[in-house]
N, C-alpha and C positions, 0 to 999 in steps of 0.2 A: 504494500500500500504506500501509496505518495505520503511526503510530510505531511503531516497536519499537524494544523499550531492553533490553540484556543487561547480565545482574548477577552479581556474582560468586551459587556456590549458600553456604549457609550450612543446618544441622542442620534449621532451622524450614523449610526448603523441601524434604524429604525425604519426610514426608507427601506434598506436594501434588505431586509426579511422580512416587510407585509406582504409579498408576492408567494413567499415561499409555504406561508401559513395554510394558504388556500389551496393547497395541495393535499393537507390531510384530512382524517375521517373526522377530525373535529367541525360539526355543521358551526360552530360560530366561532369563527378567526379573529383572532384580538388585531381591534383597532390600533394606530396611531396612538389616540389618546392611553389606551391600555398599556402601552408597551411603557409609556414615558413615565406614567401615574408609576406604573411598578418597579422601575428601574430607580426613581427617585427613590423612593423606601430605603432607610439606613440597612435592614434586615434582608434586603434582595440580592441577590446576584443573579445580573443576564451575563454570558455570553456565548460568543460567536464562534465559528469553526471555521478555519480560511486552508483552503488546498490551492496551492500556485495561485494565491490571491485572492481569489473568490470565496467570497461568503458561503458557505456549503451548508451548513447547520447553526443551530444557534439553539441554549436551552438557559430557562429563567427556572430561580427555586428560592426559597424562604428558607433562612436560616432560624429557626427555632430553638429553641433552650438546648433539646439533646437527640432534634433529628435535622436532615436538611428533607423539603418539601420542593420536587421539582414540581413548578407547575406546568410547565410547558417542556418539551423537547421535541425540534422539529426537523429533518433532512430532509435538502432537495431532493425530489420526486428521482431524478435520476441519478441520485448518486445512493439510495437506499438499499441494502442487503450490502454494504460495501466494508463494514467496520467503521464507520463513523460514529453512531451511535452508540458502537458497544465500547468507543474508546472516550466518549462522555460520560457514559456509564463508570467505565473504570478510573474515569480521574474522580466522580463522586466519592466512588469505594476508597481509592487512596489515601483522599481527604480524609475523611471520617476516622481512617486508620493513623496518621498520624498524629490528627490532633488530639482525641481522644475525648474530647468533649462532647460528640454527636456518639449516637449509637446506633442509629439506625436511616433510612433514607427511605422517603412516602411517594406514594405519586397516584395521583386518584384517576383516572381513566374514564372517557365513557364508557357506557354500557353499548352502544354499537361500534366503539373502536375495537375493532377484533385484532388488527394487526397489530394495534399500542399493548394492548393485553401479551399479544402471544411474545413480542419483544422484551417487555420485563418477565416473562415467564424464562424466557431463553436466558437472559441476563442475571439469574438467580434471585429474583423476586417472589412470594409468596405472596396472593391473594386473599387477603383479610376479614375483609368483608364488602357487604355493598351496603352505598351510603346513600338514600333516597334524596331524590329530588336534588342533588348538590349539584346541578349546572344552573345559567340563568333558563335555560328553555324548563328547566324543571323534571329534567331528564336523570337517571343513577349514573351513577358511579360504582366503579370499583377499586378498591383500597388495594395499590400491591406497595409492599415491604419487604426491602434486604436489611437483616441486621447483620454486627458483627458476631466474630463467632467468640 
């Protein structure tokens, strides 16, 4: 696989992943305004995934007392099954491993992303529970978690 090099996100890279959003099974693709609102938060971390310069993925998560909460992770439509993903993934797990203050890593899914689901399944997530109504369309979710060991 090509280098890939993850960067913090910053306001100038908001533009160039609202395009990329609309490519998943998520029916409602976070705005402009969403991206900025959440990236502001002292608790947030977005970023970005650059191969030979291009924007390729990007994922945002909520740093919590003793988890991190992705809430988003998204790959270009033609760059998926590649290892991108599973190397977001793995720098989650790293973190978590290091510092020793988080214990575990959430990520609530919808219930018709089949391929978000089977991707943290592959990734060693366990599915927790489902959590009603937690989108705005008032759709479930699914709870998956990797802890440490």
């Amino acid at each position: 696989m090509e280098d890939i090099r993850l960067l913090y996100m910053v306001e100038k890279h908001v533009d160039l992943i609202l395009n990329m959003d609309g490519g998943t099974d998520d029916s409602y693709p976070w705005t402009k305004r969403d991206f900025k609102n959440i990236i502001e938060e002292r608790s947030c971390v977005g970023k970005i995934c650059k191969q030979q310069g291009a924007i390729v993925a990007y994922t945002v998560s909520i740093l919590d007392d003793d988890e991190i909460n992705i809430l988003k992770l998204c790959v270009q439509t033609d760059r998926r099954r590649s290892g991108i993903g599973r190397k977001i993934i793995n720098q989650y797990k790293k973190k978590i491993q290091e510092l020793k203050k988080f214990r575990r890593i959430t990520s609530v899914v919808k219930e018709n992303n089949l391929q978000g689901q089977l991707f943290l399944k592959e990734n060693g997530f366990v599915c927790r529970e489902i959590v009603e109504q937690y989108f705005e369309d008032f759709s479930n979710g699914y709870q998956f978690v990797w802890t440490t060991k």
